[in-house]
C-alpha positions as CSV (number, residue, x, y, z in Angstrom):
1,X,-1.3,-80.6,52.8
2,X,-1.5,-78.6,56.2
3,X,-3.6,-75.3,55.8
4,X,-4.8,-73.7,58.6
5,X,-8.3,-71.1,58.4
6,X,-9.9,-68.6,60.2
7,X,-13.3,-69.6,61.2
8,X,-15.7,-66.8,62.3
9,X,-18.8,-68.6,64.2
10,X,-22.0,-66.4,64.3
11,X,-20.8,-63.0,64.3
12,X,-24.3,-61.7,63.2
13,X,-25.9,-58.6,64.2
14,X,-27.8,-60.0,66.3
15,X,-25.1,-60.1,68.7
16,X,-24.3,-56.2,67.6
17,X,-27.9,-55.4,69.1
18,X,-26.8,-57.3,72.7
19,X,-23.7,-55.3,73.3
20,X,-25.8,-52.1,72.1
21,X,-28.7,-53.4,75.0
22,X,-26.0,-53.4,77.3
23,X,-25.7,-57.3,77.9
24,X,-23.2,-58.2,80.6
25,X,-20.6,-59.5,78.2
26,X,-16.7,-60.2,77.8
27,X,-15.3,-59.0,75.3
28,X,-17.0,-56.2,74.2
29,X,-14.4,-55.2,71.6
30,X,-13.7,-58.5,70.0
31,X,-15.5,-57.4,66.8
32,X,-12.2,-55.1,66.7
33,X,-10.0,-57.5,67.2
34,X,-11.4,-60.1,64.9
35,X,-11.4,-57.4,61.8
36,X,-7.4,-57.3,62.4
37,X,-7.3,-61.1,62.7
38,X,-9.3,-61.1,59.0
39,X,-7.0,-58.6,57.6
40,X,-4.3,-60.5,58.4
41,X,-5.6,-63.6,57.3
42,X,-5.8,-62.2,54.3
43,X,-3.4,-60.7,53.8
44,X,-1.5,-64.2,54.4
45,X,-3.8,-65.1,51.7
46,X,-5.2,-68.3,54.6
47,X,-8.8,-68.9,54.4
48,X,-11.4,-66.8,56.1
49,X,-14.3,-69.1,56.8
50,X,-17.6,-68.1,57.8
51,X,-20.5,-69.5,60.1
52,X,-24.0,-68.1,60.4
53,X,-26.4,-69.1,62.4
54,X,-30.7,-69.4,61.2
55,X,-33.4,-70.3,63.1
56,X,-36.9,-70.3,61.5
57,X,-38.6,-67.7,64.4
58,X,-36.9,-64.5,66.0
59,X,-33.7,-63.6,66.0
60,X,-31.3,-65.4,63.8
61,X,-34.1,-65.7,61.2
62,X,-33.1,-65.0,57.7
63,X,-35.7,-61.8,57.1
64,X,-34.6,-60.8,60.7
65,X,-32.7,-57.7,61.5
66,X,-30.1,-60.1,63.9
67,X,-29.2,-62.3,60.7
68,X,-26.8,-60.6,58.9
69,X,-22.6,-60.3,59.7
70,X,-21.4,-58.0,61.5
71,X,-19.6,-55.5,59.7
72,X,-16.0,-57.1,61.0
73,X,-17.6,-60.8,60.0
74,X,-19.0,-60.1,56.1
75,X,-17.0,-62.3,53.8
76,X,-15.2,-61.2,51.2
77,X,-15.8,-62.5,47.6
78,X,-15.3,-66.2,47.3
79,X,-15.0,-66.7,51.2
80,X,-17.1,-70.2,52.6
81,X,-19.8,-69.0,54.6
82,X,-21.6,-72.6,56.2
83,X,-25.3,-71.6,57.4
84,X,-26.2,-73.6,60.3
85,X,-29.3,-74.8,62.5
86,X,-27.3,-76.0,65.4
87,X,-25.3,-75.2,68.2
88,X,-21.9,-76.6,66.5
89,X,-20.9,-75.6,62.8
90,X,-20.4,-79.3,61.8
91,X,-23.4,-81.1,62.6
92,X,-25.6,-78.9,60.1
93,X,-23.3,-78.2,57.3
94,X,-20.6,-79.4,55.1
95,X,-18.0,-78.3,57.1
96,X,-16.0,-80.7,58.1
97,X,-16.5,-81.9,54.1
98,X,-15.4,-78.5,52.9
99,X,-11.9,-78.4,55.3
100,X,-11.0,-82.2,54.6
101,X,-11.4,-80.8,50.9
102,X,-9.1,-78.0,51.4
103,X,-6.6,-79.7,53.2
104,X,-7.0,-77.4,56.3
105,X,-6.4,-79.3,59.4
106,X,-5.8,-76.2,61.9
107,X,-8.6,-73.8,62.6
108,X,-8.3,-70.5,64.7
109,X,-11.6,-70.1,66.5
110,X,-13.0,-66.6,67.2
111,X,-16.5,-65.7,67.4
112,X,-19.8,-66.0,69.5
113,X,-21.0,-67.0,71.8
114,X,-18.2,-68.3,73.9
115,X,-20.5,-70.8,76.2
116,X,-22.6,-72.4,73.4
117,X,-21.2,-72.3,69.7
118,X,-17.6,-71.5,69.6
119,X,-17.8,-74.0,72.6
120,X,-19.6,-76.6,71.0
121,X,-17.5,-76.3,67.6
122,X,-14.5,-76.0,69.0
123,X,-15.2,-79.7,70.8
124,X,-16.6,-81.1,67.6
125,X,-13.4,-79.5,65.8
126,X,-11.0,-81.5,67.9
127,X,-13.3,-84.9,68.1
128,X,-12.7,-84.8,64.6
129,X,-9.0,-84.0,64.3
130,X,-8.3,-80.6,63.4
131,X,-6.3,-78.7,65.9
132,X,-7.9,-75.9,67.4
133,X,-6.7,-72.2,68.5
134,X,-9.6,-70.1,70.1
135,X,-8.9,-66.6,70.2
136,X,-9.6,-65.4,73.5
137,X,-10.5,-61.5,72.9
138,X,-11.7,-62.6,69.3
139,X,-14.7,-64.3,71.4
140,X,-17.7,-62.4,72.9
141,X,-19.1,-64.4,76.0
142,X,-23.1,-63.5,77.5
143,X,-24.5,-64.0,80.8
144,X,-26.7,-66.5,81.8
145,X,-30.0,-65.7,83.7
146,X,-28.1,-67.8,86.6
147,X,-24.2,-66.4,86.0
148,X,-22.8,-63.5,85.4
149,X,-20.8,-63.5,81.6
150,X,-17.3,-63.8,83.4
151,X,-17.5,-66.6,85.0
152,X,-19.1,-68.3,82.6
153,X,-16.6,-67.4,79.8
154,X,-13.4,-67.9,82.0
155,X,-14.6,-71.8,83.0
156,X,-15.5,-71.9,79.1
157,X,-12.0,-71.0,78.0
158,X,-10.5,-73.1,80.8
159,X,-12.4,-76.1,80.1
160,X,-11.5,-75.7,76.1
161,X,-7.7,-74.8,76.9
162,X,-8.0,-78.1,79.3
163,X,-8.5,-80.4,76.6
164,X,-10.1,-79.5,73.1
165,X,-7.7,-76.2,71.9
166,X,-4.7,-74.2,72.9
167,X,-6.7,-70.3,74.2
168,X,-4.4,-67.6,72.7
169,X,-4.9,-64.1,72.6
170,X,-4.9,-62.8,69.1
171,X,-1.7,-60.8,69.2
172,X,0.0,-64.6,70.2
173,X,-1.9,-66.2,67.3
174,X,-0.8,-64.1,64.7
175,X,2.5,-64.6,65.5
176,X,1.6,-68.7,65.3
177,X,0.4,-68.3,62.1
């Protein structure tokens, strides 16, 4: 069976409260754009799958105010949502376990942060066999004390569109679905 799923990587408040800080960021909107990708998901009844990130001090802890989704990220009622403690969903969770399970060997990638988590997933996604689609304006990129968020998220997408996924925008990914 060939299934292919939505997976949301740390769209947690917590990056709500850097675009309301006024971050240097790319994609300020893609919360917007990822709630129509989940409605259509859905509505193509293909899995929504959901990725969180904890750490046990500031921002991403549980109790914290940055844990929770953001409101275009909570999961609906018997959606996956994979808790993790590292930079890519599949080395702290049963990720990988859960998608071989399902039969769901394609993944469409939105989420944050470009440059470390959808970046590091996205690698670990393809190293493992599944084929990839990140969805450019469906991904929020930060700065860098040292770089500005555009570069950083343009040499991101080009290095994963190089060799680890095929970077879409999400209007091009629907109509791959």
């Amino acid at each position: 069976m060939n299934r292919t799923a939505l997976l949301i990587i740390d769209m947690q408040a917590e990056m709500q409260h850097r675009l309301d800080a006024g971050r240097d960021c790319v994609n300020p909107g893609a919360g917007e754009v990822l709630a129509g990708l989940v409605a259509v998901c859905r509505e193509r009844a293909l899995p929504v799958l959901h990725v969180r990130h904890r750490t046990e001090s500031e921002a991403f802890h549980p109790t914290s105010p940055g844990f929770p989704a953001m409101a275009c990220a909570e999961a609906a009622p018997g959606e996956a949502i994979f808790v993790k403690t590292t930079s890519s969903a599949f080395a702290s969770t049963d990720l990988e376990t859960h998608l071989r399970a399902e039969g769901i060997t394609r993944l469409v990638i939105t989420g944050a942060v470009a440059g470390f988590c959808v970046n590091s997933t996205t690698r670990a996604a393809k190293d493992l066999g599944f084929d990839c689609l990140v969805v450019r304006d469906a991904v929020i990129g930060f700065d860098l004390p040292s770089m500005p968020a555009r570069p950083l998220f343009d040499a991101t997408m080009a290095l994963l569109d190089g060799d680890f996924a095929r970077v879409m925008d999400a209007a091009e990914v629907i109509d791959a679905l």
